[in-house]
N, C-alpha and C positions, 0 to 999 in steps of 0.2 A: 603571620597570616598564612592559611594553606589556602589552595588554592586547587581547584578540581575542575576539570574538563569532562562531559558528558560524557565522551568514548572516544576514541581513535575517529577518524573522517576518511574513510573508503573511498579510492576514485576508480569508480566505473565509470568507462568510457568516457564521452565531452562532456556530459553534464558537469556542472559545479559542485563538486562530493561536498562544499559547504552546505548544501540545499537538503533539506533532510527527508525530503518526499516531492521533487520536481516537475513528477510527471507521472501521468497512469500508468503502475504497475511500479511505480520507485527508478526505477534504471532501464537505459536501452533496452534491456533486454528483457522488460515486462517482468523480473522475477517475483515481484513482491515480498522481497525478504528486505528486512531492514538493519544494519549492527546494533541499533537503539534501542534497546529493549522495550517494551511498550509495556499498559499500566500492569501490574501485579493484584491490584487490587482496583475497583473502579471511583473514579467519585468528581463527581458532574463540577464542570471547570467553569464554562460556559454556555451558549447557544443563541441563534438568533432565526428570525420566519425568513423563509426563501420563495415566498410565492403563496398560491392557493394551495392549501394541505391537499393531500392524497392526489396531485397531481405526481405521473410516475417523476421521478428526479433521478435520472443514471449519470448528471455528473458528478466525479470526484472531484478531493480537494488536491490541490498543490501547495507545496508548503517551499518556501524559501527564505533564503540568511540574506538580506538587504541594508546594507548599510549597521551591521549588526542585531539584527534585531531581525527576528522569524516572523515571517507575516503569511497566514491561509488565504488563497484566491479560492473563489469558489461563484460558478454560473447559477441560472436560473434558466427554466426551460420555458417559463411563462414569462410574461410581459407583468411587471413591475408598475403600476401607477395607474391613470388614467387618463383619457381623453388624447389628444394625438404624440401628446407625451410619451404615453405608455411606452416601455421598451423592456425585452428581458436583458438583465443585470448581470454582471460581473463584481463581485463585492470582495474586499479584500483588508483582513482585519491583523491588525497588531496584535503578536502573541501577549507583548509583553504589559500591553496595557492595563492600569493600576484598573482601570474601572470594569474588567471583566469579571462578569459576575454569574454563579448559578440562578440568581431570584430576579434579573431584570433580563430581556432580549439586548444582545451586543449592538452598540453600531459599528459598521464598518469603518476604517483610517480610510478608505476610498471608494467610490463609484464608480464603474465603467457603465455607461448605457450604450446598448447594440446601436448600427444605424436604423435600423427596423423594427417592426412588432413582430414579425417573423422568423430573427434572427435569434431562435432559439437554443440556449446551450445547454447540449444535453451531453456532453464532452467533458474531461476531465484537460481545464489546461496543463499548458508545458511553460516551465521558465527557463530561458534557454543560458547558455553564459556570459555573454555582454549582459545581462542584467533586461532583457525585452522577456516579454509572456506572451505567446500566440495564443490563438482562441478559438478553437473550430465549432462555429454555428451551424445552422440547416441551409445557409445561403452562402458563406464565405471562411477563406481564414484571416485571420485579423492581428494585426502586432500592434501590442503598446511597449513601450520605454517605461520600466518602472525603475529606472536606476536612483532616480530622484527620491523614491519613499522616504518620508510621508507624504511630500509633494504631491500633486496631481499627474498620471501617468500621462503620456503624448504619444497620439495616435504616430502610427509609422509607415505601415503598411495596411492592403487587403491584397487576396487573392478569392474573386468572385467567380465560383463555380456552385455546384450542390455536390458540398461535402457529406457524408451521411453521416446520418441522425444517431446519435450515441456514440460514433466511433472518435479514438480521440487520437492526437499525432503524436509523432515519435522523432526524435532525434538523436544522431551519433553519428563518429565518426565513418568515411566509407574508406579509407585503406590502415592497415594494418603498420604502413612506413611512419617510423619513429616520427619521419625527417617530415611528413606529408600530413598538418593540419586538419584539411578539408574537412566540412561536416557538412549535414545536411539535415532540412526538416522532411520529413512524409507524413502523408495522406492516405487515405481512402475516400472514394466519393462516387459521384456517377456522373463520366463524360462520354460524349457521345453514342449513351444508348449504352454504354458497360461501367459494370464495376473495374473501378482501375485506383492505381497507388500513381501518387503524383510525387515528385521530389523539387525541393526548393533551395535555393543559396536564403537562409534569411536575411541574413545580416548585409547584405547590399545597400545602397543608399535608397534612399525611401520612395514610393513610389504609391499612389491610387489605384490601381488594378494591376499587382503584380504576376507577371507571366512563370509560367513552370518552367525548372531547368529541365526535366524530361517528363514524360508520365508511359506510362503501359495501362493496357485495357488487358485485363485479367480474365475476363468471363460478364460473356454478355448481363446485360441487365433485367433484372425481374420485378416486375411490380410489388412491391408491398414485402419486399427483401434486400433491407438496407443491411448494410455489414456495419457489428457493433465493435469495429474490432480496431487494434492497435497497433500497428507493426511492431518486428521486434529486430534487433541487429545481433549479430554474432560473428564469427570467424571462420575460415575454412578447418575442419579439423586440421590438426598438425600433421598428418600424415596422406594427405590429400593426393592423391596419385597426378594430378595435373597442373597444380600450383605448389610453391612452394612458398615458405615462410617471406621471402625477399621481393613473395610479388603481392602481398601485403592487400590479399582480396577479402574483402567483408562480405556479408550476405544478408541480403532484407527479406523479413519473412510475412505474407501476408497470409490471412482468409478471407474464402467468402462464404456467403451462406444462401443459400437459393436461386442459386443463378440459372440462366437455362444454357443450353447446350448450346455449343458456336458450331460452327457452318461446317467446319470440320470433321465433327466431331470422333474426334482423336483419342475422343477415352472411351468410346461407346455409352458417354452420355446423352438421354435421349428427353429426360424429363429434368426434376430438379438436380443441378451438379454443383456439388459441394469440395470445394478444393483447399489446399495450403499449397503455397510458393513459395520459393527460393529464389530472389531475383539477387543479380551485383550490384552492391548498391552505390556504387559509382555512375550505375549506369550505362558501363560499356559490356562487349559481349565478349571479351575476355577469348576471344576464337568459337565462341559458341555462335549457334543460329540467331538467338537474340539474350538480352538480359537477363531473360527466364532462363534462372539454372536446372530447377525443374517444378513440374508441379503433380500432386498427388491430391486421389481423388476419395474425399472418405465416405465409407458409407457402415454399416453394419453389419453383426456376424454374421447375416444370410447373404450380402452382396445386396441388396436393395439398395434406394437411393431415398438419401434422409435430407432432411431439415439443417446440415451444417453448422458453424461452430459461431458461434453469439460470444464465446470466449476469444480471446487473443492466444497469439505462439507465446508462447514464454522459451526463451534462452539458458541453459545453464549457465551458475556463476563461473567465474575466473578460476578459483580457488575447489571448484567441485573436481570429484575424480572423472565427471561428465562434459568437464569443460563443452562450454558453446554447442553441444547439439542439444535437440529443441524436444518440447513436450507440447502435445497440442489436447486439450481436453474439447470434447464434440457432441453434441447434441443427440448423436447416433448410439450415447451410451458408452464410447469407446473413449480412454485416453490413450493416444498414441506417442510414440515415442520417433523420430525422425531423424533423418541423418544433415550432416555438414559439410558433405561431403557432394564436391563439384559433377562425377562421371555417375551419378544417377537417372535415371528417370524413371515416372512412373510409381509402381508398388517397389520399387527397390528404393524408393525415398524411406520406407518405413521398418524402421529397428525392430518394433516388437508395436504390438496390440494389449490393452487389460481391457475387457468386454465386462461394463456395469451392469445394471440393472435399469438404470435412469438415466434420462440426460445430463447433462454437464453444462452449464451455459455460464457459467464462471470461471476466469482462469485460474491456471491451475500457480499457487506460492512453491518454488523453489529453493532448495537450503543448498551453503557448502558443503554439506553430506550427501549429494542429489535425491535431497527426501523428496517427492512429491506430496504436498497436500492440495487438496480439492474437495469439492461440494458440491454433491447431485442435487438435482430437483426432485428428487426422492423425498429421503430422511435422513440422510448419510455426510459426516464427514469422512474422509478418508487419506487413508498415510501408508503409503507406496513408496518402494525405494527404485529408481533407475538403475539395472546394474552393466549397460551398455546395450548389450544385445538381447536384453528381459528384463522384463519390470517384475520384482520381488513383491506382492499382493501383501500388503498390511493390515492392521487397523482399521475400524469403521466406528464409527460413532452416529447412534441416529440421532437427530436434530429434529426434536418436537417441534414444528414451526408453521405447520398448516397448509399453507402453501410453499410453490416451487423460490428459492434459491438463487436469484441472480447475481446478485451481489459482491464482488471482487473481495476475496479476503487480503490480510495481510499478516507475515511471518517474523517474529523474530528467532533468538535461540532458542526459546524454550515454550512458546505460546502461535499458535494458531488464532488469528483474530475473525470470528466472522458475525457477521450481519444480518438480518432475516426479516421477511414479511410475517405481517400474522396471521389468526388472532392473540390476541395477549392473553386468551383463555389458554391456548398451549405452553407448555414450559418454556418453549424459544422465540414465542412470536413476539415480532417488533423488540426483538432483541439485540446486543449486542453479546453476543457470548466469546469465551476464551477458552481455550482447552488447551493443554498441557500436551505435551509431544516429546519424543528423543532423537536428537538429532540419528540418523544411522540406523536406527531401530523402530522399523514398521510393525513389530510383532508387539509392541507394548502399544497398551489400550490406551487411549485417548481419556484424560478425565478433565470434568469440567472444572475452572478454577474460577471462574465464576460466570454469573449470569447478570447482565446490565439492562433493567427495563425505562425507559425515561421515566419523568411523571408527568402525571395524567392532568397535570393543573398547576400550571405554576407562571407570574405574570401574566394571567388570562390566556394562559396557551395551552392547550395540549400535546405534548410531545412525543406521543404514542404514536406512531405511522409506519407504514411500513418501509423497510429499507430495499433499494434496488442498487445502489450505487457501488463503487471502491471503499475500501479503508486508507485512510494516510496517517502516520506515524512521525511526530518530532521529535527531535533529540529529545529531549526531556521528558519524552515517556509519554506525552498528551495524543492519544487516538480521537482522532478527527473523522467523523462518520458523519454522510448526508442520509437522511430519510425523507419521505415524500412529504417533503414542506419544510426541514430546518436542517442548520447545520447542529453539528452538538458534539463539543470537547471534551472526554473524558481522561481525566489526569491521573497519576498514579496516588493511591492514598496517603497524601502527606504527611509527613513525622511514625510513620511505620515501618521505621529503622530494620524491622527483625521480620519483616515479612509475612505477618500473620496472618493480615486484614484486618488488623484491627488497631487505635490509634489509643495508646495507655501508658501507664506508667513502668508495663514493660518491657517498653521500648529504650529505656534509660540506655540503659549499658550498651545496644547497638550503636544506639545516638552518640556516643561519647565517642564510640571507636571511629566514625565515621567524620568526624569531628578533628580528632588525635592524630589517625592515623589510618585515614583512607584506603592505604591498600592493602590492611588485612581485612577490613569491611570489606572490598570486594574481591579478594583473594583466599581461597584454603591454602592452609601450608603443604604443599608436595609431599612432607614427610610425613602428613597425618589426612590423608586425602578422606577419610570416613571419620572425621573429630565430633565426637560421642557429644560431646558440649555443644556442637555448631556456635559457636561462639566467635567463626569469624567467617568469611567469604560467602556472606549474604549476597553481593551483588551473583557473582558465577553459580552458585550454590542452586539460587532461589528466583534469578533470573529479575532482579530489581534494578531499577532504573536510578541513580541516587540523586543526580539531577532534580528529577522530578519528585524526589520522597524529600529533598533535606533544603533544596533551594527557595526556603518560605519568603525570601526578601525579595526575590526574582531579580536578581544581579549577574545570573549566569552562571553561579559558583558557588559549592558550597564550601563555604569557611565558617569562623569563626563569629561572624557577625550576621549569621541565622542562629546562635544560640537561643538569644531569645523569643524569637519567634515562634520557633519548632518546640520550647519550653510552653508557650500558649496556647499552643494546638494541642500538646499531649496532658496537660490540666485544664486549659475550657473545653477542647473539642473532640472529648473522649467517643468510642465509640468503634463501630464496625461496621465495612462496606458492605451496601445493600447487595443480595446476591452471588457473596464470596461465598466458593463453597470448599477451597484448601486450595494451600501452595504449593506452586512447580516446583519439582527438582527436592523437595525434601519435607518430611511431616513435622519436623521438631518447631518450636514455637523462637529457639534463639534469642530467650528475651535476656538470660543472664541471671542475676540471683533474683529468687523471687518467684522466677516464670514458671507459670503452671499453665492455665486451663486461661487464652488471652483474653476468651468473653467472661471473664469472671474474674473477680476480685481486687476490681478496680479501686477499689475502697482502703484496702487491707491496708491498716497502719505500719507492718514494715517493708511490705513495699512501697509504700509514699517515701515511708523513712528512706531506706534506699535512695530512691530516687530524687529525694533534696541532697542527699548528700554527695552524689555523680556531678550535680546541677553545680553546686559551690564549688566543688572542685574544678568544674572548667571554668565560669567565670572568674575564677582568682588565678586561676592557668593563663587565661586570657586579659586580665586584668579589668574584669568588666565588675 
């Protein structure tokens, strides 16, 4: 029997690298790049109602490995039921479960009901590493134990303040010493009259109204200007003039958006001021005046004062040549680029400027190549390289979609995932689109690899809504996108060995290799890096997920005893995904002898031939 693990398991930071999308933005540091390659081709896995349709819905899903088995949390921002019942929901569904279905609404493995009708989640949970999931509402943050799944989760904690409305927590560690554990959760919210970031120990013994280990008040508070934002963590750069490696300082980064000016006013803000910060996120002041390492004030190419960032700081990865300094995309049209460094203040917070055209109110996906991608409320994607002290201006892609853009994408190697409001009369509306990208290389155009619309009838539902929320991403390739009123699974197209988009009989000879002998299925040979055949290293190649294309049994594995199954998907459930429009990373179809033109010739008796006789050959290999 072979035996195949989805990928390598990446640990950034405290999070549990088993978890394959934890928390808004995937990791500490908000990057929203994922190792898991996500679908190559689309095709609707599940879904289930989240409430009243075309209510907006900005939570994301969180996705975690519990007790083996991946399970989606996901809020509501309305109240669930009726009569004093009523509560909005936290619902949380087993990936693995056999009765998930495209043609019926899911039910959830569990229910969380808020203690209120007003404890509305507009938040993307966090699952933290003891196995608990906090929850930030409009009134509180909330912990349950979900170590027990399927079991019923047990309340743990609250911490009752007015967290704000969309913005969702973050957790990691705050020092840098091997020897020195400590982690913490944050916040944003609004205490006494200001926007401020709150810091907590979670994991303490349980308590009803749990108090803050510290908080700071950031920038007064303004009416009708909640911060949608997430903190992000990072490092001092390694060459920090005032700390060094040994003194193992972190750095917490918040925003805010429309705050008004403080009593001081120290930046010569006088109307709305719009800032990112740097605080220690230990908490202490490290010989500084306070925890605020520094803050920067953004505003637009004229120097005006704008509207602030709706997006979060996002962190360079570990492995980027950018390590740990930050990208801030802003409302003001501008992504900014910021430093990590401790002896700042001010406009010397800021590396470099790229001045848009349109706002930004989504953050921005970072790659270990420090690609930037992002999404104006324009019509544009865009793909931007960080190169320290200048951002190299890339690719643009317009996104027919109608309206503006909120929506958090999400990254793997080879695909940009994003989401969009309508109408469905435009090519992108109420869409889930994919675009193809290179790591390193902003100067190559963006193309689409396909276009994902839901449908407009199925179960008595309509699926078409528009999308405001994150993307999350599991191992096995299934993108998890909330739109205004449901969640919705889309998986990668099964038994589509060769990466076409399309699900046939020539697929054969993929399927085998993948089968045989897994690691030339996701490996090119070194000595033939351009193989004229493409006849092996589908996975790297073409950027496929095999997990998600070969594991028809759902066992977590693809071996030998999905033969058959993936044999009944590629002779009953022939076909091609709705809205594939070609594959990343390579044009050739890879299907092996036979393969020509994938949507055609389904039929053709030597390819069936072929393809019965690939089939014999592994079951008699295998003894089936």
């Amino acid at each position: 029997m072979i035996v195949l693990l989805a990928s390598a398991r990446v640990s950034w930071g405290q999070l549990d690298a088993n978890d394959p999308w934890p928390k808004f933005g995937r990791d500490e540091r908000n990057s929203c790049y994922t190792p898991h390659r996500g679908p190559h081709a689309p095709e609707l896995r599940w879904w289930a109602p989240l409430g009243t349709p075309d209510t907006y819905h900005h939570s994301g899903v969180a996705i975690a490995k519990i007790n083996n088995v991946n399970y989606a949390i996901v809020g509501t921002p309305v109240a669930i039921g009726s009569g004093s019942s009523a509560r909005p929901k936290v619902y949380i569904f087993a990936l693995n479960d056999s009765t998930l279905s495209p043609t019926a609404a899911a039910t959830p493995t569990q229910t969380i009901s808020m203690p209120s009708t007003v404890d509305y989640v507009s938040s993307t949970p966090i699952v933290l590493p003891n196995r608990w999931i906090v929850i930030q509402t409009t009134r509180r943050l909330i912990a349950y134990d979900i170590a027990g799944l399927p079991s019923a989760p047990i309340f743990k904690w609250q911490s009752v303040y007015r967290p704000s409305e969309g913005a969702s927590p973050s957790y990691g560690r705050v020092n840098q010493d091997p020897n020195n554990s400590a982690a913490r959760l944050f916040a944003q919210g609004v205490l006494n009259g200001n926007n401020a970031v709150i810091s907590i120990d979670p994991t303490v013994a349980s308590t009803n109204d749990r108090s803050f280990g510290w908080q700071e008040p950031l920038r007064p508070f303004r009416s009708g200007y909640e911060c949608y934002n997430c903190p992000a963590i990072g490092t001092l750069h390694i060459n920090d003039p005032l700390y060094g490696a040994e003194d193992g300082v972190r750095l917490l980064y918040c925003a805010t958006i429309g705050t008004g000016s403080d009593a001081s006013g120290d930046d010569g803000c006088t109307g709305l001021c719009d800032h990112v910060f740097a605080l220690f996120s230990d908490g202490g002041n490290h010989g500084h005046s306070s925890r605020i390492v520094w803050q920067f004030r953004m505003d637009d190419a004229g120097g005006a004062i704008t509207t602030g960032a709706y997006a979060s700081p996002a962190v360079h990865l570990p492995q980027s040549p950018q390590s740990d300094r930050v990208v801030l995309t802003s409302d003001d049209g501008g992504i900014y680029g910021l430093e990590n460094r401790s002896n700042v203040t001010g406009d010397g917070a800021q590396r470099w400027r790229k001045n848009g055209i349109d706002s930004l109110s989504s953050t921005a996906a970072l790659t270990p190549a420090a690609d930037i991608l992002s999404m104006d409320e324009g019509s544009s994607a865009n793909h931007d390289l960080d190169e320290g002290t200048s951002v190299t201006p890339g690719a643009s892609r317009v996104i027919d979609k109608g309206t503006s853009v909120r929506g958090t994408p999400a990254a793997d190697s080879h695909r940009l995932y994003v989401s969009t409001p309508g109408p469905t009369t435009t090519a992108d509306g109420k869409r889930i689109v994919a675009y193809c990208y290179e790591q390193g290389s902003p100067s190559t155009d963006f193309m689409v690899n396909w276009r994902y619309l839901p449908p407009d009838s199925i179960g008595g539902h309509n699926l078409q809504r528009d999308f405001h929320s994150s993307i999350a991403i599991n191992d096995d390739g299934t993108l998890i996108a909330v739109n205004d009123g449901y969640v919705l699974a889309i998986q990668p197209l099964r038994a589509d060995f060769n990466g076409d988009g399309c699900r046939n009989n020539f697929d054969v000879d993929a399927f085998a290799l993948a089968i045989t002998d897994p690691y030339w299925w996701e490996h090119t040979d070194p000595a033939e890096p351009n193989d004229v055949n493409e006849d092996t290293g589908f996975g790297e190649r073409l950027g496929l997920n095999l997990l998600g294309i070969g594991d028809c049994n759902r066992d977590g594995v693809v071996n030998n005893y999905d033969i058959d199954c993936n044999v009944a998907l590629l002779v009953d459930s022939t076909g091609c995904a709705d809205g594939f429009e070609g594959p990343c990373g390579g044009a050739g179809t890879g299907g092996g002898e036979g393969a020509q033109s994938s949507q055609s010739g389904q039929d053709d008796d030597a390819g069936w031939e072929h393809f019965w006789d690939v089939v014999t050959e592994l079951r008699a290999r295998y003894g089936e």
